[in-house]
N, C-alpha and C positions, 0 to 999 in steps of 0.2 A: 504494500500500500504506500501512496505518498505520502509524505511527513502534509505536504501541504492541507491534503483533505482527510486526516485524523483529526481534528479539531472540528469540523462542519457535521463528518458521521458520527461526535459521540456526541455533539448534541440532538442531531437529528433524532426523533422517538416516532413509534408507531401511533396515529391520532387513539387517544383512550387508555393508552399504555400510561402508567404512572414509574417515577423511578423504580427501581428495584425488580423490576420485570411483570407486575401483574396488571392486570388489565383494570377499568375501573368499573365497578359493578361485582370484580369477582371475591374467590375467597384468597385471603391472603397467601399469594405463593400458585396460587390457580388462577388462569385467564376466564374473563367472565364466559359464559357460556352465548354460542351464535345463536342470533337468532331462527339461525334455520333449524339447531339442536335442538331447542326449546319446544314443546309439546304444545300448543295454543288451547285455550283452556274450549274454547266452541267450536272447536272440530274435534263433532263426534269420532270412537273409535268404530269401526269395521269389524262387528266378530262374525265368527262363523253362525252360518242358518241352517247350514247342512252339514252333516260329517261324512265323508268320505271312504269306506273303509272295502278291502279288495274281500270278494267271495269268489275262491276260486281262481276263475281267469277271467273274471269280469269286477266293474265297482259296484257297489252299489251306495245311493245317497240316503243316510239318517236321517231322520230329521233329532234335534236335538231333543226332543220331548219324549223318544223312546231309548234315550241313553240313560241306565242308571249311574252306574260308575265307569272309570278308566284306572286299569289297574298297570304299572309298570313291570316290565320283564325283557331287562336287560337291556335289548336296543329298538323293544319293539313295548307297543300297550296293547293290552289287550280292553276292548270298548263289549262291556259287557249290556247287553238291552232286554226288553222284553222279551224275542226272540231268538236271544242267545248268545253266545260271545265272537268276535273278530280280532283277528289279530292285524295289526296295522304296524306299520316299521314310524316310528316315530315318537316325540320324548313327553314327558308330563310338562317338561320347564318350558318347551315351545306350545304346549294345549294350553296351556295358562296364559298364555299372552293372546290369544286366540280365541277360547272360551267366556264370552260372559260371567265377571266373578260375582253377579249376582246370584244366577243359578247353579253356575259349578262354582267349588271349592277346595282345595286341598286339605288333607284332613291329615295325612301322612305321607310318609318319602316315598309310597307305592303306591296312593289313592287319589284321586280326585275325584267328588261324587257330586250329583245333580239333589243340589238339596231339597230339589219339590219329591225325589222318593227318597227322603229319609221319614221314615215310622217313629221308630221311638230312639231314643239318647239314654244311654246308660250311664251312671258315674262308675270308675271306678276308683282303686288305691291310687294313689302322687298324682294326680290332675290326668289320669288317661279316662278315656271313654270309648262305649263301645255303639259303633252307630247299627241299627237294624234298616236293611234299606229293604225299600220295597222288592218282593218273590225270595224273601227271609236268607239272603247273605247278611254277615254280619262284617264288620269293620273295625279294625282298633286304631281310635287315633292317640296322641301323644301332647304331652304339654307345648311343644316349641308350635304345635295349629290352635289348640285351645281361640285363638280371634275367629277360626271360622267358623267354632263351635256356639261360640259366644252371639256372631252374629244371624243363626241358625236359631237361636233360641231367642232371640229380640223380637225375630218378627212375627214369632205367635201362631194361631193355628189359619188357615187359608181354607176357604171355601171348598168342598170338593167338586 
């Protein structure tokens, strides 16, 4: 570099940059976040309406009202319904971002269930519980979901 234009570049700064390298708006040591990052609070999110799961050598489309649960197994879920179970190649942590968390919910590191068939909420010992979903499987969830459990029991009994 030239000795001449070392003095012009260390004053020059990026517009919004404060000394010391953070941006303004952010957390001290982290640049504020783009607005293109930022999630807008009125554009709704896009969840699935249908589930898509292969039978065979062909797909066929869910509709989300006959999924009870989704169980993990390894690199695949199994999407258990009224009419049976599926296996589908694909993760719980990506159906969570994709499922509506008002109806579905995680309950443990292998479940996430549709809380219009949960039956009855068992307590048990150290904060676990056990859920009975609708066509009598049963579920163990654990303290570290206890909030979905929580929020499951807020909204009280629903019409049938």
């Amino acid at each position: 570099m030239e000795p001449a234009r070392v003095p012009s570049a260390a004053t020059r700064r990026t517009p919004g940059a404060r000394p010391g390298g953070s941006r303004v708006g952010g957390e001290a040591g982290r640049p504020a976040p783009r607005e293109a990052d930022t999630v807008r609070a009125e554009e709704p999110i896009d969840y699935l309406r249908r589930f898509p799961v292969r039978h065979g050598d062909r797909f066929v489309l869910l509709r989300l009202d006959q999924v009870r649960w989704i169980e993990a197994r390894a690199n695949y879920v199994r999407v258990h319904t009224e009419v049976g179970a599926f296996l589908q190649r694909d993760s719980l942590r990506r159906l969570e971002t994709v499922l509506d968390p008002v109806v579905f919910r995680r309950v443990s590191r292998y479940a996430i269930v549709n809380l219009d068939k949960v039956r009855t909420l068992v307590r048990r010992k150290r904060g676990r519980w056990t859920l009975r979903i609708e066509g009598g499987q049963e579920l163990a969830s654990t303290r570290a979901y206890r909030a979905a459990l929580r929020e499951l029991l807020r909204r009280g009994p629903e019409e049938p």
